[in-house]
KETIZA-864945 format. One record per atom (N, C-alpha, C): residue in one letter; x, y, z. Coordinates in pm, whole numbers, padded with zeros to 5 digits, always signed. Example, Ala and Ser with C-alpha at 12.3 -4.5 7.8 and 13.67 -1.06 7.14 Angstrom:
A+01319-00569+00780
A+01230-00450+00780
A+01320-00330+00780
S+01285-00225+00708
S+01367-00106+00714
S+01290+00003+00787
This chain:
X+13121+09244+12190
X+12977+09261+12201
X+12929+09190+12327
X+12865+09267+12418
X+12792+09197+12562
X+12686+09144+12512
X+12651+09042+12572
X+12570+08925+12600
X+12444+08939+12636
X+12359+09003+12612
X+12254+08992+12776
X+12184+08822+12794
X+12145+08784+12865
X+12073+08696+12917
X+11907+08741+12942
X+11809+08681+12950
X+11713+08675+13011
X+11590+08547+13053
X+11545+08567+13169
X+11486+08469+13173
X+11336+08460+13133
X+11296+08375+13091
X+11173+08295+13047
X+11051+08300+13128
X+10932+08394+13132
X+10890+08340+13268
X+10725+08306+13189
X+10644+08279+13241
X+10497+08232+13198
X+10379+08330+13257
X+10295+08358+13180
X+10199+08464+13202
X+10064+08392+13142
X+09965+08416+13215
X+09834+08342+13187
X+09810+08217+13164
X+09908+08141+13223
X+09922+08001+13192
X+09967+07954+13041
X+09947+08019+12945
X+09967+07951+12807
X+10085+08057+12749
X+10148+08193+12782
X+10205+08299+12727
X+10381+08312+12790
X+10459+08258+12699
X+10587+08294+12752
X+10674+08459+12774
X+10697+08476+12859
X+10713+08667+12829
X+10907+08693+12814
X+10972+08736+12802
X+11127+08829+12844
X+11113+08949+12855
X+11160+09021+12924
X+11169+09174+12902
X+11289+09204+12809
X+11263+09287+12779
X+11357+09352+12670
X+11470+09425+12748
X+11606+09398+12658
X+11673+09523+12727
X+11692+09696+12740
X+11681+09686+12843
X+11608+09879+12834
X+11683+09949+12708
X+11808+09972+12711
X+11912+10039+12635
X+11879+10055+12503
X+11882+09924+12463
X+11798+09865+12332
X+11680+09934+12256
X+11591+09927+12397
X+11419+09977+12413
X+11444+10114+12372
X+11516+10193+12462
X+11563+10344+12445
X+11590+10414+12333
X+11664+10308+12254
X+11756+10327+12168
X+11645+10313+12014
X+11573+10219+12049
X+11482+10189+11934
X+11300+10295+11903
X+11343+10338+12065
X+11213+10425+12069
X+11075+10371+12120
X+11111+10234+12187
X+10996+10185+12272
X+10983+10217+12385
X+10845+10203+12372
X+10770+10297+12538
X+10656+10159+12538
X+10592+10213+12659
X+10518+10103+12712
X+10390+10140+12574
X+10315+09987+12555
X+10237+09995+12430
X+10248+10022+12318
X+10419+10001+12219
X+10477+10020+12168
X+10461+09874+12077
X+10412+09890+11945
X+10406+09698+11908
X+10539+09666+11799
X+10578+09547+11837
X+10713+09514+11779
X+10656+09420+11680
X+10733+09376+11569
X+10698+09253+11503
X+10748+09124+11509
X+10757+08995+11560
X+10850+08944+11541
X+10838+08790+11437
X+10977+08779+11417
X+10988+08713+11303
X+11075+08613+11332
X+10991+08451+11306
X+11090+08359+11320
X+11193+08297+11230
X+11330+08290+11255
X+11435+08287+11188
X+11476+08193+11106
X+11500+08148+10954
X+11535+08000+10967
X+11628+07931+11069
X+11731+07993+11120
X+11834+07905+11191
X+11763+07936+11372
X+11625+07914+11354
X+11584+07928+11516
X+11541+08053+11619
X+11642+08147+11524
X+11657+08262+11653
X+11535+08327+11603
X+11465+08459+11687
X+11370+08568+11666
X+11437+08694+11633
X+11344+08771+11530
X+11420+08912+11465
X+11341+08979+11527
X+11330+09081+11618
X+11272+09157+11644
X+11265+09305+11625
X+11180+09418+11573
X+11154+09535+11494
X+11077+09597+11503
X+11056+09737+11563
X+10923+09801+11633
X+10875+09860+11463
X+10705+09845+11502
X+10660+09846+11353
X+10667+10044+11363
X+10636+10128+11463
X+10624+10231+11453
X+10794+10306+11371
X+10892+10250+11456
X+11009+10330+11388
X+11074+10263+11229
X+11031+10117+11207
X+11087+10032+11104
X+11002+10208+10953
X+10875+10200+10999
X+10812+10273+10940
X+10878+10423+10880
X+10939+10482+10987
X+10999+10641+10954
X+11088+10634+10866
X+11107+10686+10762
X+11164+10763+10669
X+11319+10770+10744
X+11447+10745+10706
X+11537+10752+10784
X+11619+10918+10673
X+11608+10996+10709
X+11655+11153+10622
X+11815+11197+10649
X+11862+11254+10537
X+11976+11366+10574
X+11959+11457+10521
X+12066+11519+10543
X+12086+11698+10454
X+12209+11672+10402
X+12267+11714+10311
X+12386+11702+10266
X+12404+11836+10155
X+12538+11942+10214
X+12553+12086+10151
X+12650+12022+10028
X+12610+12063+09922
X+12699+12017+09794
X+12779+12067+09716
X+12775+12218+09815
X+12835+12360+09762
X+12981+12342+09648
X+13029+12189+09722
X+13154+12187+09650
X+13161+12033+09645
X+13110+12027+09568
X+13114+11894+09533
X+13100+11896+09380
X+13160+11823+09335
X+13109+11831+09144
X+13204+11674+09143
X+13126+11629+08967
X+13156+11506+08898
X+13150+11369+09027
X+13257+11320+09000
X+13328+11204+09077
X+13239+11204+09211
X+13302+11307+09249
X+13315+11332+09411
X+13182+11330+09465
X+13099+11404+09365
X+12955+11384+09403
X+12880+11260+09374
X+12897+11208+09248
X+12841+11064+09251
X+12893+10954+09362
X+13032+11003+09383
X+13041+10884+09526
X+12985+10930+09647
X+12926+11052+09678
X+12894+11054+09774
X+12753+11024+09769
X+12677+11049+09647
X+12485+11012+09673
X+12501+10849+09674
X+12559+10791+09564
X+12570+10642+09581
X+12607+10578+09726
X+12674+10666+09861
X+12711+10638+09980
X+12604+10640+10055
X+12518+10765+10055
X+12423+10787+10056
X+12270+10695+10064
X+12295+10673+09949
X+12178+10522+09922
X+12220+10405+09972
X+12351+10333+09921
X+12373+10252+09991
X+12379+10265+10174
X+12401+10346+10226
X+12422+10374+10371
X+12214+10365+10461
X+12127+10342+10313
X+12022+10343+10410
X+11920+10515+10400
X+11942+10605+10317
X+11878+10724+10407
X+11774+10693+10265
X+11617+10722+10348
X+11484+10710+10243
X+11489+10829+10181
X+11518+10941+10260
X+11497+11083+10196
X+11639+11168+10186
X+11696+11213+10071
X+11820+11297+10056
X+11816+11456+09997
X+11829+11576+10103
X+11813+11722+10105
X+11970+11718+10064
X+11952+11764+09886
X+12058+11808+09850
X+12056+11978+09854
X+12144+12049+09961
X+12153+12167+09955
X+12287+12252+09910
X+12230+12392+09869
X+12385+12502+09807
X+12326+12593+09792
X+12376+12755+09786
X+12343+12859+09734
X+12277+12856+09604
X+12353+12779+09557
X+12282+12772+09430
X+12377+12619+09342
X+12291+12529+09326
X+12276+12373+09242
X+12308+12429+09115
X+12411+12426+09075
X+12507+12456+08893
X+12410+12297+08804
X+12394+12410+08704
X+12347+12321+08597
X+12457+12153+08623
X+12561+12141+08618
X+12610+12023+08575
X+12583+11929+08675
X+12571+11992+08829
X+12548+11909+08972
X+12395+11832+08934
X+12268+11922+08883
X+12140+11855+08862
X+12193+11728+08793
X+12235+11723+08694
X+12240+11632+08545
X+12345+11504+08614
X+12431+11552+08752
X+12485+11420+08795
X+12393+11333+08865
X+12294+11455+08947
X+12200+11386+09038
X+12078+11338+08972
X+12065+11370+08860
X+11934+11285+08763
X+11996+11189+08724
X+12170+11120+08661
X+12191+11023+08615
X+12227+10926+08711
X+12276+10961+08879
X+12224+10893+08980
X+12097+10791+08992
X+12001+10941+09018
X+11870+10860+09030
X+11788+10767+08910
X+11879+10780+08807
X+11819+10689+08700
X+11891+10567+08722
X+12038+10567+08746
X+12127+10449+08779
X+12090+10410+08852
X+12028+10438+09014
X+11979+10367+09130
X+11812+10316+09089
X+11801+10186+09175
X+11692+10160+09196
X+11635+10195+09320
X+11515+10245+09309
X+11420+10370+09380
X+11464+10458+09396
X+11540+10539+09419
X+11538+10713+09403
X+11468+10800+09321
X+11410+10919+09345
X+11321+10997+09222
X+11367+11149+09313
X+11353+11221+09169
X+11356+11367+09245
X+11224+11402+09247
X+11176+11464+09376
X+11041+11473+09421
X+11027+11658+09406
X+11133+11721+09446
X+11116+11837+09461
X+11231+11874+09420
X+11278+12036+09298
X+11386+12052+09255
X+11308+12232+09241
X+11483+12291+09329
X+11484+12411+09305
X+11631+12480+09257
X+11653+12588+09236
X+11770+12664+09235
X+11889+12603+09354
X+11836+12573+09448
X+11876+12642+09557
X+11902+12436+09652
X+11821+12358+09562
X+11787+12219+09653
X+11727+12154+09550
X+11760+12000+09640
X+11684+11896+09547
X+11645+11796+09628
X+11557+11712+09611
X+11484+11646+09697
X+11478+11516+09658
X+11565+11420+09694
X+11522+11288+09647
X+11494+11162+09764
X+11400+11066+09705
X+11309+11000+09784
X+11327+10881+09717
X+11353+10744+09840
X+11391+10661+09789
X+11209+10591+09797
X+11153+10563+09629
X+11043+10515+09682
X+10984+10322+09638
X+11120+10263+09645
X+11103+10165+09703
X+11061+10060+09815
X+11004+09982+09848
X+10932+09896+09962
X+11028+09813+09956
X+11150+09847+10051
X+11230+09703+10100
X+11169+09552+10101
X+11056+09578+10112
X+10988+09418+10174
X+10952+09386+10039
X+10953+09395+09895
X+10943+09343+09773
X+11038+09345+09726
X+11186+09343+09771
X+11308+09324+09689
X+11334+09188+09802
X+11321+09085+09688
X+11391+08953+09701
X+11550+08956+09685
X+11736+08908+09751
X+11755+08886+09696
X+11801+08823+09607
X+11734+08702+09642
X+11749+08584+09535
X+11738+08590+09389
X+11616+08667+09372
X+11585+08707+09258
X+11683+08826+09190
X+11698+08893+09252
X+11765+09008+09204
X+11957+08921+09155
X+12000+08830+09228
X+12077+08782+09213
X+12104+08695+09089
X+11983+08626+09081
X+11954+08545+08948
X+11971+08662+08857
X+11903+08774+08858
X+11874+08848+08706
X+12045+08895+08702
X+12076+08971+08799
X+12242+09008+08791
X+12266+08866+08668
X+12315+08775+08720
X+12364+08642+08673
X+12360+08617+08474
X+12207+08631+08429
X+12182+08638+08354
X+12185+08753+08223
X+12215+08855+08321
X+12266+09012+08219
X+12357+08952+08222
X+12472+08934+08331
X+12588+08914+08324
X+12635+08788+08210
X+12603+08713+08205
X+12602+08588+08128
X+12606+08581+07990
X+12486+08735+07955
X+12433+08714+07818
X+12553+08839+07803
X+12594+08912+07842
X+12665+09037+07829
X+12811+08973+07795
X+12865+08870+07828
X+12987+08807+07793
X+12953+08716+07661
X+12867+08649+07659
X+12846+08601+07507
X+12838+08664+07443
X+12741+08804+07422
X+12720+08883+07332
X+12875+08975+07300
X+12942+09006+07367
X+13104+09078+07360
X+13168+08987+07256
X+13149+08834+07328
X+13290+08796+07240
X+13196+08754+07078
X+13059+08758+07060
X+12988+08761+06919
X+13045+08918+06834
X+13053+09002+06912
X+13082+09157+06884
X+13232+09151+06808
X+13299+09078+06874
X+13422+09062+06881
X+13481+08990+06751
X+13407+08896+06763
X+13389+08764+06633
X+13383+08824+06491
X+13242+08925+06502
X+13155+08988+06402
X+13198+09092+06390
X+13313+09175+06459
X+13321+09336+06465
X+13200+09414+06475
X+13132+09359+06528
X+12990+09436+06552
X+12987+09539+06669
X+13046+09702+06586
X+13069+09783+06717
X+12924+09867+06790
X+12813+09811+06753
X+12679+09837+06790
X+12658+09748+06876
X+12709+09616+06860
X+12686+09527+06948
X+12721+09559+07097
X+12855+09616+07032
X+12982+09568+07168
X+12893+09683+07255
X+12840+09816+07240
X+12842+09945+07273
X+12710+09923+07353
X+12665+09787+07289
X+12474+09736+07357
X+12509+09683+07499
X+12624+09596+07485
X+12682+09533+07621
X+12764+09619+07734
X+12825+09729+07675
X+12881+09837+07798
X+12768+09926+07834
X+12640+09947+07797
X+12539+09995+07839
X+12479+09919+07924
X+12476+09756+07913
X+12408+09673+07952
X+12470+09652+08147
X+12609+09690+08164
X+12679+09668+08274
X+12618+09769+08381
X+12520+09863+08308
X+12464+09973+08439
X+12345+09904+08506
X+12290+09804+08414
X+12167+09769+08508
X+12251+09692+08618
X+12369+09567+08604
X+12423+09494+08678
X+12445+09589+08822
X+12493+09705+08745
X+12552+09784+08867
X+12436+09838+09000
X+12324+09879+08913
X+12215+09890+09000
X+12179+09773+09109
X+12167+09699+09025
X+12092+09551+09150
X+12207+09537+09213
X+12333+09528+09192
X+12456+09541+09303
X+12411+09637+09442
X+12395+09739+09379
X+12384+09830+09461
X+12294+09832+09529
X+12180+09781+09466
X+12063+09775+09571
X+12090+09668+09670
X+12148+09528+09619
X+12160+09448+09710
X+12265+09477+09849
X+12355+09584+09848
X+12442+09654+09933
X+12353+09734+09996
X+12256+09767+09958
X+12157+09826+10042
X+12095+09796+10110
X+12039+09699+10078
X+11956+09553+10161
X+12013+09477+10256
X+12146+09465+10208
X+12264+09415+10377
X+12276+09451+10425
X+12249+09639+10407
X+12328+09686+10514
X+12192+09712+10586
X+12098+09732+10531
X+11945+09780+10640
X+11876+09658+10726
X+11954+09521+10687
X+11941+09456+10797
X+11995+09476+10897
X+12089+09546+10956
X+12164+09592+11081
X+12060+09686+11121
X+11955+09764+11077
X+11899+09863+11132
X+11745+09765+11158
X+11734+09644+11172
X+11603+09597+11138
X+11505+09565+11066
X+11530+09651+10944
X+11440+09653+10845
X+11398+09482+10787
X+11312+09498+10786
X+11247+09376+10731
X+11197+09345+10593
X+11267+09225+10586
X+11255+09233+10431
X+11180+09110+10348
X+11158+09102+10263
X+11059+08994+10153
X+11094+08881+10197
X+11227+08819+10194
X+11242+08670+10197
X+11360+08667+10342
X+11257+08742+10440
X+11376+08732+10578
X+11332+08573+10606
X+11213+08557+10609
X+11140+08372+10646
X+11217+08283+10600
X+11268+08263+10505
X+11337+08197+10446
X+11497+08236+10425
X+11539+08335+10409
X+11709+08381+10440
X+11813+08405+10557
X+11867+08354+10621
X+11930+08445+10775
X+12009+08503+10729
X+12065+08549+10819
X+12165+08712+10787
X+12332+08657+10754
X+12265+08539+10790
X+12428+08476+10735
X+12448+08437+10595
X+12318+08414+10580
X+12283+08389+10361
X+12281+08495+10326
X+12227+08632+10397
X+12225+08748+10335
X+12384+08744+10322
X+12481+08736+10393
X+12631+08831+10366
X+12657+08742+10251
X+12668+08580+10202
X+12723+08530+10146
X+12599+08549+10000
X+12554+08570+10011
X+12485+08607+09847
X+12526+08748+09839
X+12569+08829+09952
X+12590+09016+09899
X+12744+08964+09857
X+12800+08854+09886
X+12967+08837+09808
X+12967+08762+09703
X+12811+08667+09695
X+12802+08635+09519
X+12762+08786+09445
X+12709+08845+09489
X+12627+08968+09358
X+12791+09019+09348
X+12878+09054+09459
X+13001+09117+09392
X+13091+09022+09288
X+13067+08933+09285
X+13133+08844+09162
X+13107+08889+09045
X+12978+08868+09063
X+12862+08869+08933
X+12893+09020+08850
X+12921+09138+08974
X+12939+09246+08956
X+13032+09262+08882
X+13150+09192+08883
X+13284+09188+08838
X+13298+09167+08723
X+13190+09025+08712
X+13209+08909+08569
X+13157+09028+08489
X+13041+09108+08563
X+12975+09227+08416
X+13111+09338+08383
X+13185+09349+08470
X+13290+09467+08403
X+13386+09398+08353
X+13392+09268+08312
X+13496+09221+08247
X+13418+09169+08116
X+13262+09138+08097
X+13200+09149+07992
X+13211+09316+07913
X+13214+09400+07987
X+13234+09520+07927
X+13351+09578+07902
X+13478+09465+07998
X+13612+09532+07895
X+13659+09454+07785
X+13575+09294+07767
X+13606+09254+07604
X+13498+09345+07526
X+13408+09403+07599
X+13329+09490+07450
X+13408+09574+07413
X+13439+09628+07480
X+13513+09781+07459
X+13657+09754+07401
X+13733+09611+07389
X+13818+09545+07337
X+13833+09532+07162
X+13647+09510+07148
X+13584+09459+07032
X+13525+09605+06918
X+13515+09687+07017
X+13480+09832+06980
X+13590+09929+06944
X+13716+09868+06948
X+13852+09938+06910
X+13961+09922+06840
X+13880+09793+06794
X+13964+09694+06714
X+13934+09748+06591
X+14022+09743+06473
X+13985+09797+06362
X+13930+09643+06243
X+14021+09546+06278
X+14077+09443+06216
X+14015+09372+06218
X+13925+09213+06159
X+13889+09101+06252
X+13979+09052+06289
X+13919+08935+06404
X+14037+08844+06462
X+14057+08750+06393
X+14162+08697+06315
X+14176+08535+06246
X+14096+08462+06329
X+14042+08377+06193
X+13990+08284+06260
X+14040+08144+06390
X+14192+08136+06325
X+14220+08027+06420
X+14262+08063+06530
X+14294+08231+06595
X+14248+08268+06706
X+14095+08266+06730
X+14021+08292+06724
X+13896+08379+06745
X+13849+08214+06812
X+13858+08136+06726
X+13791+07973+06748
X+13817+07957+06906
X+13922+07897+06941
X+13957+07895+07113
X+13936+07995+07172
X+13940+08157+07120
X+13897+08254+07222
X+13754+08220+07270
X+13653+08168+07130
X+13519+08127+07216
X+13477+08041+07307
X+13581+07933+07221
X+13556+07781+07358
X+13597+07865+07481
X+13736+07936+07490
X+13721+07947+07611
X+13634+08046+07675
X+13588+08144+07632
X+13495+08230+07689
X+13358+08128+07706
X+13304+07997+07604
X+13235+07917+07647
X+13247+07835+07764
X+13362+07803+07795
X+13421+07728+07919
X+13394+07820+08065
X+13447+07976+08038
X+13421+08003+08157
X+13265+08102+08185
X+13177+08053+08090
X+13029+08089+08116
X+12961+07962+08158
X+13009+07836+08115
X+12958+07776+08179
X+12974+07710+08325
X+13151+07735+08416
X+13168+07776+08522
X+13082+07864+08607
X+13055+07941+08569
X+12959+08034+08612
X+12839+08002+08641
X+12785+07936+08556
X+12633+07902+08509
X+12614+07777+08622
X+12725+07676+08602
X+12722+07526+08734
X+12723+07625+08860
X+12798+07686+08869
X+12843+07772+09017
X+12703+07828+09086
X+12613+07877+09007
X+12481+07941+08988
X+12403+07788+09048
X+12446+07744+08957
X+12281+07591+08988
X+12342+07539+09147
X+12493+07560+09142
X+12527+07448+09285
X+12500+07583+09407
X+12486+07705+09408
X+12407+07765+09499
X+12301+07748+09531
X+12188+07746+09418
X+12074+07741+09430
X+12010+07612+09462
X+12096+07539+09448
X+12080+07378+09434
X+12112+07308+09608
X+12163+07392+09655
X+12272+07359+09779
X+12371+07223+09737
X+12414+07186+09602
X+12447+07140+09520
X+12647+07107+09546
X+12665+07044+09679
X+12826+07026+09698
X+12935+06990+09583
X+12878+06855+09565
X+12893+06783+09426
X+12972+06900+09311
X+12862+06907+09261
X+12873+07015+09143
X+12953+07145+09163
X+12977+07217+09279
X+13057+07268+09324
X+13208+07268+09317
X+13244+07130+09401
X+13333+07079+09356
X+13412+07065+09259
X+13275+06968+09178
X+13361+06963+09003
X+13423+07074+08945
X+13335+07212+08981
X+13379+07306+08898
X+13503+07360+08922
X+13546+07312+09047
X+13718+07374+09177
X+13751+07285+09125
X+13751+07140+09086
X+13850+07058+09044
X+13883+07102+08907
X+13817+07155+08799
X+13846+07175+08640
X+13913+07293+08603
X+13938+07377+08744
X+14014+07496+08661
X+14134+07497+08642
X+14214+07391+08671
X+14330+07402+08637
X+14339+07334+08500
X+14264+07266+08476
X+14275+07226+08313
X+14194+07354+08237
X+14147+07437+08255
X+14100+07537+08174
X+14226+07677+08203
X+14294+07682+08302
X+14392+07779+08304
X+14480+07760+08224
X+14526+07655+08191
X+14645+07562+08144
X+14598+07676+07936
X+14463+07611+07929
X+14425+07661+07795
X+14463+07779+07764
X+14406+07872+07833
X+14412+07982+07832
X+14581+08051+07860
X+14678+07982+07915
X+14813+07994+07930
X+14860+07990+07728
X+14787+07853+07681
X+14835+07859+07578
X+14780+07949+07478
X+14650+08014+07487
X+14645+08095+07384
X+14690+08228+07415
X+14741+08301+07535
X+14800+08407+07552
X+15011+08333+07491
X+15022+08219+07484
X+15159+08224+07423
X+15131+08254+07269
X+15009+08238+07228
X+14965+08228+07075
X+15005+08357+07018
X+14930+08503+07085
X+14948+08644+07112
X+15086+08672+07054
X+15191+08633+07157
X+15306+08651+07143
X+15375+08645+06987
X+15326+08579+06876
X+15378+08525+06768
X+15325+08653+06691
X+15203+08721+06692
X+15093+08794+06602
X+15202+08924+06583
X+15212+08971+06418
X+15295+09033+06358
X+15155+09153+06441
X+15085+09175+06422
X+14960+09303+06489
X+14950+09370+06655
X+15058+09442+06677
X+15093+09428+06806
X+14977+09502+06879
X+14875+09580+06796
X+14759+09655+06920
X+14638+09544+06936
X+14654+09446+06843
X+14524+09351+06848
X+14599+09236+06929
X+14702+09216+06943
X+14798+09078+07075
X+14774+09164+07191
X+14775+09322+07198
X+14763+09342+07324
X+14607+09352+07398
X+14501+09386+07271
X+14384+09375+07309
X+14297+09229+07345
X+14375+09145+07246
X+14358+08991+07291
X+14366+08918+07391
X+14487+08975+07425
X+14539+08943+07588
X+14471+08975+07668
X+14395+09092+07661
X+14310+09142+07803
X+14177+09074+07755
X+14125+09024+07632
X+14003+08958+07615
X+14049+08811+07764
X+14116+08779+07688
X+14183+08589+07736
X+14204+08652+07903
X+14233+08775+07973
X+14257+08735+08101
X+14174+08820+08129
X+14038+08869+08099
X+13901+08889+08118
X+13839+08737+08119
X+13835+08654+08018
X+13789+08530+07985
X+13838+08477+08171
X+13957+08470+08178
X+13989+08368+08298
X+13941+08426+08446
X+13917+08559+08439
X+13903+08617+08545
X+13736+08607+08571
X+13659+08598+08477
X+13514+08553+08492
X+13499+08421+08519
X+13594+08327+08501
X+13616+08163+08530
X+13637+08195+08711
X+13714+08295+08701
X+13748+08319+08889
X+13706+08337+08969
X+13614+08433+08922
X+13459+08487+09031
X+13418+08341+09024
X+13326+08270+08885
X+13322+08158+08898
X+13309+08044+09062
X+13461+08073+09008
X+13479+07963+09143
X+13462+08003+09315
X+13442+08145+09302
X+13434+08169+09458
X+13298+08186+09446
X+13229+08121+09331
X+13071+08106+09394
X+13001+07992+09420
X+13130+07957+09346
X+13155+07790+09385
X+13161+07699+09538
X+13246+07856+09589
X+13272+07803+09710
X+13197+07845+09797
X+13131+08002+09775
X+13055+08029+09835
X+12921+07899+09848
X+12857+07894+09773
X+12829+07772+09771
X+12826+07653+09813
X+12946+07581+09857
X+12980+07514+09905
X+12982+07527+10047
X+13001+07672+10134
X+12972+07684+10271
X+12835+07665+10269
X+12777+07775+10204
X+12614+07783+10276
X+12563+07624+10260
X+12602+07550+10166
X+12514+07421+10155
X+12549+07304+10291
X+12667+07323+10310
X+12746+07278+10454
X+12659+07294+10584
X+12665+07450+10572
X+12567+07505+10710
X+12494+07516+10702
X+12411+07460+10555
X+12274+07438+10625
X+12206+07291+10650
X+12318+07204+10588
X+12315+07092+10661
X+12313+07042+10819
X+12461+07127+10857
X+12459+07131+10987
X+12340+07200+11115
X+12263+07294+11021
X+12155+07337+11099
X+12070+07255+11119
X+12042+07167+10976
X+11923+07047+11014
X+11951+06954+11134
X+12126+06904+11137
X+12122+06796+11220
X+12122+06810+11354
């Protein structure tokens, strides 16, 4: 990436000026009398963003002629995440089953709506305001589905409660949404877009909170493969399994939960502690997967097993938010001094 330089010069006695680089200018659609916004950075620097183009609708077209199931949900979800406000789904003719993927899309995403729907096309419009998605906030709520979605599994689990378990694999689509939105939000900072808490976030907190929400993302699909663990089980679990399966599923929610406060906290300390304790909580969990091994019930030792290395693998994200954590609180020390 080239460098440019520019110099500093003074206008009206009190007004510092730079010129912009043309390429840039060109590229962004400024002309003379063109008003930019600018925005001062926490770590110093200026964001700069012409208010006329931040404004336009960024559109595609996309022919769907052959696209069905899979193939099509990964491509609108690319779609959204990639940034476009407006999506022209076109074909000779939109098959009943293509609508019903692209309505359970736009219900899974946050802001999309179908605005206009024909035989022939469909029209969806992302009608969200970037500049009211925090995502700090959105990160916290991830955290807290996620959180309550692993307690409630291994209660399902406990209780054979297959209403329960079936409440918590439903519960993993909202996680998936705010994921997704927050992949959206990282990536439309590369295009300028300006957002709710740019005053307070740099783009370097943005990447390392878009690699906490993928934790968080994780911890929810491993809350939804002890549900679905708990939902197939015919049997209860003995009790003198079931007992340590909770401590430890208690052990690694509350990993999670410190990992959470020492982000928000810029919290080193606490960080720490939680990287120093996992090897005494792996150790546990070593011994109740030898427990497995003994159980005359060989489809409930094998469903157990994936509870216990779901359990440890939510302890794992855990800790890389731990660490995540542990950088940003570093650098932003070092920014103060």
């Amino acid at each position: 990436m080239n460098i440019e330089t520019r110099k500093v010069q003074q206008t009206g006695g009190s007004t510092y000026i730079i010129s912009l680089p043309k390429q840039w200018a060109v590229n962004a659609g400024i002309q003379a009398g063109s008003r930019v916004a600018v925005n001062n950075q926490p770590d110093g620097s200026l964001s700069i963003a012409t208010l006329e183009t931040s404004s336009q609708p960024k559109r595609m077209k996309m022919d769907i002629s052959d696209q069905r199931g899979a193939a099509l949900v990964r491509n609108l979800i690319a779609a959204y995440v990639a940034g476009y406000d407006i999506i022209e789904l076109k074909s000779s003719r939109i098959l009943a089953e293509q609508k019903k993927v692209i309505r359970d899309i736009c219900h899974k995403l946050i802001g999309p709506e179908i605005i206009e729907e024909t035989s022939k096309s469909v029209l969806i419009q992302d009608l969200l305001n970037p500049e009211e998605v925090s995502i700090k906030k959105s990160i916290r709520r991830m955290f807290l589905i996620s959180n309550s979605m692993q307690k409630d599994a291994i209660s399902a689990l406990k209780h054979a409660e297959k209403d329960l378990a079936l409440d918590v694999m439903l519960r993993d689509d909202e996680v998936d949404r705010l994921f997704l939105l927050i992949s959206k939000q990282f990536r439309s900072l590369f295009r300028g877009t300006r957002l709710a808490d740019m005053r307070e976030t740099t783009v370097d907190e943005y990447h390392d909170f878009r690699m906490v929400a993928a934790s968080l993302e994780r911890i929810a699909d491993h809350a939804q493969r002890i549900a679905s663990v708990a939902k197939r089980l015919e049997e209860p679990v003995p009790e003198d399994l079931m007992k340590p399966l909770e401590e430890a599923s208690s052990e690694a929610r509350i990993v999670v939960e410190n990992s959470i406060d020492a982000l928000y906290g810029s919290d080193v300390k606490l960080a720490n502690k939680v990287l120093n304790e996992m090897e005494d909580f792996k150790a546990k969990t070593d011994r109740l997967n030898v427990g497995f091994l003994k159980m005359d019930n060989v489809e409930m030792a094998i469903g157990l097993g994936s509870v216990v290395d779901s359990i440890e693998r939510t302890a794992d994200y855990g800790t890389n938010i731990a660490e995540t954590a542990i950088n940003m609180a570093i650098a932003m020390k070092s920014e103060e001094n």
